[in-house]
NUDO-53151 format. One record per residue (C-alpha): x, y, z; residue in three letters. Coordinates in steps of 0.25 Angstrom, whole numbers, padded with zeros to 4 digits, always signed. Last residue first. Layout:
// NUDO-53151
XYZala/...
//
This chain:
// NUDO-53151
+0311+0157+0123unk/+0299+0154+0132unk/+0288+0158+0140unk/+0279+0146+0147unk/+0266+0152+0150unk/+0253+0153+0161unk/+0240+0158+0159unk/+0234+0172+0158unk/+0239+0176+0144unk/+0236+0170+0130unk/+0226+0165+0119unk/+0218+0182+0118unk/+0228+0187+0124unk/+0236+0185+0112unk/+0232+0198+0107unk/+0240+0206+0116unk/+0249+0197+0123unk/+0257+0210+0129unk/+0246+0216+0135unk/+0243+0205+0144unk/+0237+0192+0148unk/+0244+0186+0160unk/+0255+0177+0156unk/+0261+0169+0168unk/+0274+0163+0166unk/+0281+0152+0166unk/+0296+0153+0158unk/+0301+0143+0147unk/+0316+0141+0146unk/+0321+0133+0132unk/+0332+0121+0133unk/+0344+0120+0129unk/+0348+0106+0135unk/+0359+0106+0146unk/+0357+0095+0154unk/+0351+0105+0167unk/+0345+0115+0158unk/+0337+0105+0152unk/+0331+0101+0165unk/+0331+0117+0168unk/+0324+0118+0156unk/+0312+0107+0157unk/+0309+0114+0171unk/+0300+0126+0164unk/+0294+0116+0153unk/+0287+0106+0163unk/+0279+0117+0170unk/+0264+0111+0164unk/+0268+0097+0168unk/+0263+0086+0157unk/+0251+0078+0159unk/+0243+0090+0162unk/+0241+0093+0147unk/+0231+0080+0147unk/+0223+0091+0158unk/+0221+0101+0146unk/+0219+0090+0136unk/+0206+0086+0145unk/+0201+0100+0147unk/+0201+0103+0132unk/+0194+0089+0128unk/+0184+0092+0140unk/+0182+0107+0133unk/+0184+0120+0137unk/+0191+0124+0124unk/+0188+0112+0115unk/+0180+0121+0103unk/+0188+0133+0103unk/+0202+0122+0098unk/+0191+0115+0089unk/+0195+0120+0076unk/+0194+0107+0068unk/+0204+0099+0056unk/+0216+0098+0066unk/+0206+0093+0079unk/+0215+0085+0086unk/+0229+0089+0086unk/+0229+0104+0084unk/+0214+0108+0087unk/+0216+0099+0100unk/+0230+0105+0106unk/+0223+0120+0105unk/+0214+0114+0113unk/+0222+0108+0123unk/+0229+0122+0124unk/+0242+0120+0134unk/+0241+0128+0148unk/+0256+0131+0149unk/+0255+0144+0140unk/+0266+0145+0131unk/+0272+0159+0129unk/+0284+0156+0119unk/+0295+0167+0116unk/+0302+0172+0105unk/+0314+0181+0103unk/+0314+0193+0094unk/+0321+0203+0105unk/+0310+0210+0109unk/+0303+0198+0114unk/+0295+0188+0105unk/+0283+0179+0111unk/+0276+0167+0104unk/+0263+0163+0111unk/+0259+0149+0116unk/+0248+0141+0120unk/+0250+0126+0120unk/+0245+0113+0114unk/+0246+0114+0099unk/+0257+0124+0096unk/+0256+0136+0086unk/+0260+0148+0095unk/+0254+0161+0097unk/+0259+0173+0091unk/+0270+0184+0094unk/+0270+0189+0108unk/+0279+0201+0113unk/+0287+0198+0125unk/+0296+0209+0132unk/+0308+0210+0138unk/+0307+0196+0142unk/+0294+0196+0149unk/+0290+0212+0150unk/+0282+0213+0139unk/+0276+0199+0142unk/+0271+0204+0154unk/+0273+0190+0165unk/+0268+0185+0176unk/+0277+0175+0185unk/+0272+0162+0188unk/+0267+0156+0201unk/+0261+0144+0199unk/+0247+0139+0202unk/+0244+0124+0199unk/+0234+0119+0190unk/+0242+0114+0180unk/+0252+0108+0190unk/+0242+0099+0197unk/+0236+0093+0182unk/+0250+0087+0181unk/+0247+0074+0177unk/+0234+0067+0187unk/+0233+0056+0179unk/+0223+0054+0168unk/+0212+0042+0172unk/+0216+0043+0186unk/+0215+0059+0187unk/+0205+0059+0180unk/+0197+0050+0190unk/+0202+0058+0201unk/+0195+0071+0196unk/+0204+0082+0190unk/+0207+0096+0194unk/+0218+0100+0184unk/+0208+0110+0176unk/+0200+0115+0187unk/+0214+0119+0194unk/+0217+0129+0181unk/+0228+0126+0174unk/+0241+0131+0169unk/+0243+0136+0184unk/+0243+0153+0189unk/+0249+0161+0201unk/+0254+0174+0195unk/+0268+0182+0198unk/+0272+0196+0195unk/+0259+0202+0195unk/+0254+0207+0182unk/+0253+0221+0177unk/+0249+0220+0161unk/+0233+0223+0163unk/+0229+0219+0150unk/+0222+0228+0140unk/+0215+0223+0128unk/+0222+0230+0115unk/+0230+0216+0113unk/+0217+0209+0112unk/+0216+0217+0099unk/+0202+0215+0091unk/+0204+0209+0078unk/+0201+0217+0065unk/+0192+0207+0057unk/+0195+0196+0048unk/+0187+0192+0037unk/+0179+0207+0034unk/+0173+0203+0022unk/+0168+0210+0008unk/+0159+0205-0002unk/+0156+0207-0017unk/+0165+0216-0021unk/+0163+0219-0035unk/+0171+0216-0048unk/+0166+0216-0062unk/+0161+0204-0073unk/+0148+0205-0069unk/+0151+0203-0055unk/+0165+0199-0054unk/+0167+0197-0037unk/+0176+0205-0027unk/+0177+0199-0014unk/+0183+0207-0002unk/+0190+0201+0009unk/+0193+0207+0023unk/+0205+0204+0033unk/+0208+0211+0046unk/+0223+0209+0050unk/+0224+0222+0055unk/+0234+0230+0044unk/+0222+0225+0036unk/+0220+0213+0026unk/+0212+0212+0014unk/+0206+0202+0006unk/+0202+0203-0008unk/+0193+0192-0016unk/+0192+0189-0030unk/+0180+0186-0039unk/+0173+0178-0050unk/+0158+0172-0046unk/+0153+0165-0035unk/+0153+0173-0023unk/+0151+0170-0009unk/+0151+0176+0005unk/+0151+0171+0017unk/+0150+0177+0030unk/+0137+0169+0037unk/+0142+0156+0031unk/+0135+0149+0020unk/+0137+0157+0007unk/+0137+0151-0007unk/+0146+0151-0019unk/+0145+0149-0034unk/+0158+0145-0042unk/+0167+0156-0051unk/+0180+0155-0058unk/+0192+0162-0062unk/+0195+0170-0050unk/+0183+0165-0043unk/+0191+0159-0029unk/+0191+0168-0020unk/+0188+0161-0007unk/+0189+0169+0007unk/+0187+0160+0019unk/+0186+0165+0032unk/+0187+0153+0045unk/+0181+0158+0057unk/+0172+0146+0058unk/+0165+0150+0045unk/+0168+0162+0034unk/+0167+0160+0020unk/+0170+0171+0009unk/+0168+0166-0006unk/+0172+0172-0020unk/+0170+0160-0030unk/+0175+0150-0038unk/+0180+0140-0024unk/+0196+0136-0025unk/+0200+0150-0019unk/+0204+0153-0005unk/+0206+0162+0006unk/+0207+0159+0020unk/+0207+0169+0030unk/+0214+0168+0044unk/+0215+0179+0057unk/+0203+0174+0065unk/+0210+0161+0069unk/+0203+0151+0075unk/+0197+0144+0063unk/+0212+0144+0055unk/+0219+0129+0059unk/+0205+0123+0061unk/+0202+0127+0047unk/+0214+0123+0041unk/+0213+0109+0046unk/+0197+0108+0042unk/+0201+0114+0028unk/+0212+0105+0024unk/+0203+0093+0029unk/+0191+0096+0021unk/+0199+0097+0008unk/+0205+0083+0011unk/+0191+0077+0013unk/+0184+0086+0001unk/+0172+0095+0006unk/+0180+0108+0003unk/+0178+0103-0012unk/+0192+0103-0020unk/+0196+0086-0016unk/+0182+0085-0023unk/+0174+0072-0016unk/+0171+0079-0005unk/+0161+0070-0001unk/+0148+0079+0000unk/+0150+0093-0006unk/+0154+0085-0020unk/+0145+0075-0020unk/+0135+0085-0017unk/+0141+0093-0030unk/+0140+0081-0038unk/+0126+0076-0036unk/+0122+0092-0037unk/+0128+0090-0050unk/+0122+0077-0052unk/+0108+0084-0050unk/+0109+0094-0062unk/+0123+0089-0071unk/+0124+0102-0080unk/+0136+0101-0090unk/+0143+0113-0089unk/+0157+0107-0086unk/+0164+0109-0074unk/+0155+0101-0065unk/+0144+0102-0056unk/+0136+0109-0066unk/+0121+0109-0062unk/+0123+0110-0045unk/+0135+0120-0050unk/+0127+0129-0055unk/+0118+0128-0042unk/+0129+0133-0037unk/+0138+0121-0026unk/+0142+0124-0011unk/+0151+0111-0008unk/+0164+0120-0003unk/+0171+0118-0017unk/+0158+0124-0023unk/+0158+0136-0015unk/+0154+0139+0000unk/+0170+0136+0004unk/+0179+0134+0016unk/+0192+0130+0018unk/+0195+0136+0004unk/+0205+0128-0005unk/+0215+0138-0012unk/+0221+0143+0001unk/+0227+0158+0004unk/+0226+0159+0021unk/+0225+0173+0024unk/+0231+0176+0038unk/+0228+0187+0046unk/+0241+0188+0056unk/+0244+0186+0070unk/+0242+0170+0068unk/+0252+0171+0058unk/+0261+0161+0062unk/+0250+0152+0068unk/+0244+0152+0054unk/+0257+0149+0048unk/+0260+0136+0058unk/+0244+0132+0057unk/+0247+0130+0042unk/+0261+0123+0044unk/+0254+0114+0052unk/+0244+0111+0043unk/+0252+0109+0029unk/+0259+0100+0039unk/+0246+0092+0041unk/+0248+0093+0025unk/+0261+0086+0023unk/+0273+0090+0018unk/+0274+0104+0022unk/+0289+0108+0017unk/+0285+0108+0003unk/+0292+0104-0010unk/+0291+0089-0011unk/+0276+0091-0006unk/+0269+0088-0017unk/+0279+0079-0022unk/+0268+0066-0024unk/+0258+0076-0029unk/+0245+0063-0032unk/+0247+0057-0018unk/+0248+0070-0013unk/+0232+0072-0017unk/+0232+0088-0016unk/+0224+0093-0007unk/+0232+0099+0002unk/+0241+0105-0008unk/+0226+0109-0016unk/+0227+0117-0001unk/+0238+0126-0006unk/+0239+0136+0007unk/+0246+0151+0007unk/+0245+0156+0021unk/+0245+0174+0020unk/+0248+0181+0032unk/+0245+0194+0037unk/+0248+0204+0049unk/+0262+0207+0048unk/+0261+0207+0034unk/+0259+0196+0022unk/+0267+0184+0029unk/+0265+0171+0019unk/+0262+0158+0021unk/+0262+0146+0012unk/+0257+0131+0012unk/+0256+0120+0004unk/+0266+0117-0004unk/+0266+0118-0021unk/+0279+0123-0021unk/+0273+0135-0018unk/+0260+0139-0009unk/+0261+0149-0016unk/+0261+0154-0028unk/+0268+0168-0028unk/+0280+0165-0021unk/+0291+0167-0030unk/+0287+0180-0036unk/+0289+0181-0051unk/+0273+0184-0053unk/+0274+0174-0066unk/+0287+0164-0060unk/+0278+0163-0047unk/+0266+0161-0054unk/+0273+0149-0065unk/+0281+0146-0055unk/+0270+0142-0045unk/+0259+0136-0055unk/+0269+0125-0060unk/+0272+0121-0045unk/+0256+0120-0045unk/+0258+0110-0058unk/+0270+0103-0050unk/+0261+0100-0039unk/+0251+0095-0043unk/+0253+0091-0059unk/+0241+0103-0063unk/+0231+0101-0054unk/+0237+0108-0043unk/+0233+0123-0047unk/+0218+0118-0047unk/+0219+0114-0032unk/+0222+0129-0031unk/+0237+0135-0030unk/+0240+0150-0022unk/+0245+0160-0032unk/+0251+0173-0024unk/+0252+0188-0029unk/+0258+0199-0019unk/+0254+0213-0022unk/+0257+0225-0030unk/+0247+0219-0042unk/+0255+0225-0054unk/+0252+0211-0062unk/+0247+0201-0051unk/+0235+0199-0056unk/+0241+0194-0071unk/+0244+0181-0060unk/+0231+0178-0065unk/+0229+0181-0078unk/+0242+0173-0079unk/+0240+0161-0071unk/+0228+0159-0080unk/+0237+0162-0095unk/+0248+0151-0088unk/+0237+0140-0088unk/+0231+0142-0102unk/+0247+0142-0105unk/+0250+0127-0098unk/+0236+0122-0103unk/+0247+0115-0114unk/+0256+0110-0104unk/+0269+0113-0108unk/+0271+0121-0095unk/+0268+0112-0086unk/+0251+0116-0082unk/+0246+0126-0071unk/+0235+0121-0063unk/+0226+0113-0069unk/+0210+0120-0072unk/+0213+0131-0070unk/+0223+0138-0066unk/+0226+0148-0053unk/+0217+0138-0044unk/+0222+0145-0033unk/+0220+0156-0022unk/+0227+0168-0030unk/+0230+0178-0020unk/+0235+0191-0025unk/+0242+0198-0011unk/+0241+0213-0007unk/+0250+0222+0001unk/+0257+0228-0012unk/+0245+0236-0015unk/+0233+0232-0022unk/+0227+0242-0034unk/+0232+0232-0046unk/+0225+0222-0038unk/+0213+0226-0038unk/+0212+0229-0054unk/+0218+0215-0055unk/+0206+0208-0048unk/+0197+0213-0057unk/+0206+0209-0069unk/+0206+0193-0061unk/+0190+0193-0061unk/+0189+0198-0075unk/+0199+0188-0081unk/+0194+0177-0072unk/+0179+0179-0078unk/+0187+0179-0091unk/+0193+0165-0091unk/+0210+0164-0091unk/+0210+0166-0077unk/+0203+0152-0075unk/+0212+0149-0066unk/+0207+0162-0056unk/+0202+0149-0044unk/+0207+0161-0033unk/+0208+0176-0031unk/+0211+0184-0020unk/+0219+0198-0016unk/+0225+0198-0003unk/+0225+0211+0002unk/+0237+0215+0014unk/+0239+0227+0024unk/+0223+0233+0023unk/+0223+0244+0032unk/+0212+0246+0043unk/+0197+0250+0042unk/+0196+0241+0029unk/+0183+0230+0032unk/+0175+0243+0035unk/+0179+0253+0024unk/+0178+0240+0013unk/+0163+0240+0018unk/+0158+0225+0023unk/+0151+0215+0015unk/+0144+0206+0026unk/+0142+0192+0026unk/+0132+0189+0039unk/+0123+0181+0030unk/+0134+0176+0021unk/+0135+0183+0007unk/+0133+0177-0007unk/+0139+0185-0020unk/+0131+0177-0033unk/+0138+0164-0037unk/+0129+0154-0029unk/+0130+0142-0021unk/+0117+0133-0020unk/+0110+0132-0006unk/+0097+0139-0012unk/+0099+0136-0026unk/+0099+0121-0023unk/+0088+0121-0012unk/+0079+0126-0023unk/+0083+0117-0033unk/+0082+0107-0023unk/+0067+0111-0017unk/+0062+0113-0033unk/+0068+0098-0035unk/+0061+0093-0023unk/+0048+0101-0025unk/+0047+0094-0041unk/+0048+0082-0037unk/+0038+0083-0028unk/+0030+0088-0039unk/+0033+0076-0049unk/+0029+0065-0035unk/+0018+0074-0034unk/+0012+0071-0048unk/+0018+0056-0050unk/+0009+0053-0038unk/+0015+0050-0024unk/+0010+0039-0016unk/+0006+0034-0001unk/+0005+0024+0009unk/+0005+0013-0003unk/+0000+0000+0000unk/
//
């Protein structure tokens, strides 16, 4: 017996709604080539984002290999007009994907002079331009012979612009960093490098120091501890984030065409593009294993620090995305254009031909400006305040008179106070010694050895510390004794994750703290006269009490208030 049926009739009109509601839900969470904005995306005045002096612009253009086309010729003369007015303080940041579709061929390659004319239109940027001009390879740049094709790419730009270090990284490595000013950095990163199948580039490496890519890490939270004073722009072909194509937000357009040719494939070409959001199947979509990991590491290496911005190509569009406190700039529509969407507060998105500029202040603020071709002319389409002026700790005010002596421990007597039960399962370590008040001597730092003046903090994984210089150029180290267990989780355990915010006050913080009692907190002050005694050079570590004070300006913020080992 039938419980119910369906005519042929409503059967036809229920097709009919379901199809209406996907074509509909299509549109609606399609990407778009029109300028998109953020709900709380903003464009700001050029008065209100430039109180102070601009020291450095980056000028920024990516994915331009099709410079030989005409929308690329009209986007790259737009561009020329600006940069014939920059002074000397700017740089010409191309972010990859300098020919299409292979890199650049041997020379008795027949594509060989196609190839040359591309880099030419571009590099053509650089004529009278005041400024500094640097190539950074795309995964298009590397599929011409690896390696050796993007070694092909170096000389030919360096030998054009006849400066050695215009295609970076070089020798096909995988990182750079440059020293712009006082107060800016520039880190130079070829992800394709990272990417890359080794397997299939057997001497990838054979030139470069970093041979692994958990050194490639390292070596990354090395420069961005350096310059940790500094905004730092971070130049990489592959964005860490994306609301284009590559980042699985697909036009309607594309929905029909899915692939290069026009040949409209309706329902496999959504097929295709699910596929593509889903598994990752693309080593080039955001969504892609390897590519996921690069950007998880990198992430949790930048997400605490206000002073970083990415900037990238790889996507055919003009995009700002800003989430978790990670600000990503793509500028990818030099030679070609993809839609885009929005889907953060603060986005912005364009899908046609463009550039971007970003601008840094004697301050460190940075703002970007994205100029699209509308109608075959440029117009500023969005203008963003990334990084604003910081407020000075330094200006606080401490009160710099201290008693000559305080009684303080490394810990706290809640913290050592264990149950008997602990005790048994643990040991009892030397939980007694971190609790226990000694009396240590305060000290100003501009006093403390004529005078200590503090540099940056330092990179280790366990423990607080701060460089220190006196007048005469040698450097001290401020460690506190309390070590970080936090700090010890986001290095060891959680590598592709900030969590260091998310573990304070927590049972796993609390019980590293008490696994760091199983070594004697004053073990390094009578280390020396042991060694002093058999005659091995040894170094001379001082406990202190650091109140907060003047001197520490704005590393009050991490420092001050807490016991310290000082030494040479």
């Amino acid at each position: 017996m039938k419980l119910f049926s369906l005519n042929g009739r409503f059967q036809y009109n229920i097709s009919i709604i379901l199809v209406n509601v996907f074509a509909l839900f299509l549109l609606y969470s399609c990407a778009v080539k029109k300028p998109k904005y953020g709900k709380e995306a903003r464009t700001v005045s050029k008065d209100s984002v430039t109180a102070t002096t601009v020291k450095h612009t980056f000028f920024l253009i990516g994915d331009a290999g099709n410079a030989d086309e005409e929308n690329a010729k009209n986007t790259l003369a737009s561009l020329k007009k600006r940069l014939n007015r920059a002074g000397q303080n700017s740089t010409l940041l191309f972010l990859g994907d300098n020919i299409y579709p292979y890199g650049m061929p041997d020379v008795k390659d027949e594509n060989r002079k196609l190839a040359e004319e591309k880099m030419n239109n571009q590099l053509a940027l650089a004529d009278n331009f005041k400024g500094k001009t640097i190539v950074i390879p795309g995964n298009h740049d590397w599929y011409n012979d690896g390696v050796v094709g993007l070694k092909r790419q170096e000389n030919y730009v360096n030998e054009k612009l006849k400066q050695k270090k215009s295609f970076l990284p070089k020798d096909g490595c995988a990182i750079d960093d440059i020293s712009i000013n006082d107060n800016l950095a520039l880190v130079i990163i070829d992800s394709q490098w990272y990417l890359e199948d080794w397997d299939n580039n057997p001497t990838i490496n054979d030139n470069c120091t970093i041979k692994t890519r958990e050194d490639f890490f390292t070596e990354l939270e090395d420069v961005l501890n350096k310059n940790q004073k500094k905004t730092t722009v971070i130049a990489i072909h592959h964005p860490l984030m994306s609301n284009g194509t590559h980042g699985g937000q697909f036009s309607l357009e594309k929905q029909l065409f899915p692939l290069e040719s026009k040949i409209p494939l309706p329902v496999i070409g959504s097929l295709i593009n699910l596929l593509r959001k889903t598994t990752g199947v693309s080593p080039q979509d955001i969504q892609n294993k390897q590519y996921t990991k690069l950007i998880k590491r990198i992430k949790a290496l930048i997400q605490d620090k206000d002073n970083v911005v990415i900037v990238s190509g790889h996507d055919h569009n003009l995009q700002y995305v800003e989430k978790d406190n990670v600000k990503q700039i793509i500028s990818g529509a030099g030679s070609k254009s993809e839609a885009a969407r929005t889907i953060n507060p603060k986005d912005f998105s364009f899908g046609g031909n463009g550039y971007s500029v970003l601008e840094v202040t004697d301050k460190g603020v940075a703002n970007v400006s994205f100029y699209g071709m509308v109608d075959k002319k440029e117009k500023l389409l969005f203008r963003h305040q990334l990084i604003a002026d910081k407020i000075e700790i330094s200006k606080k005010k401490y009160n710099n008179s201290f008693s000559k002596f305080t009684r303080s421990s490394v810990y706290d007597s809640t913290m050592t106070s264990k149950s008997g039960f602990h005790n048994f399962l643990f040991g009892k370590h030397y939980r007694e010694y971190y609790s226990k008040p000694v009396r240590v001597r305060n000290v100003n730092l501009d006093t403390l050895y004529g005078g200590l003046k503090p540099l940056k903090e330092g990179g280790g994984h366990q423990s607080k510390s701060l460089r220190l210089e006196d007048k005469n150029g040698r450097q001290y180290v401020m460690r506190a004794l309390k070590k970080s267990a936090t700090r010890f989780l986001q290095s060891v355990a959680f590598k592709d994750q900030y969590v260091e915010k998310e573990f304070r006050d927590t049972y796993a913080e609390d019980f590293l703290l008490d696994f760091y009692t199983s070594s004697h907190p004053y073990t390094p002050f009578v280390v020396g006269d042991l060694a002093e005694a058999v005659g091995v050079n040894h170094s001379n570590p001082k406990l202190f009490f650091v109140p907060k004070q003047t001197a520490l300006a704005d590393f009050n913020e991490n420092f001050g208030d807490e016991l310290y080992m000082i030494e040479e």
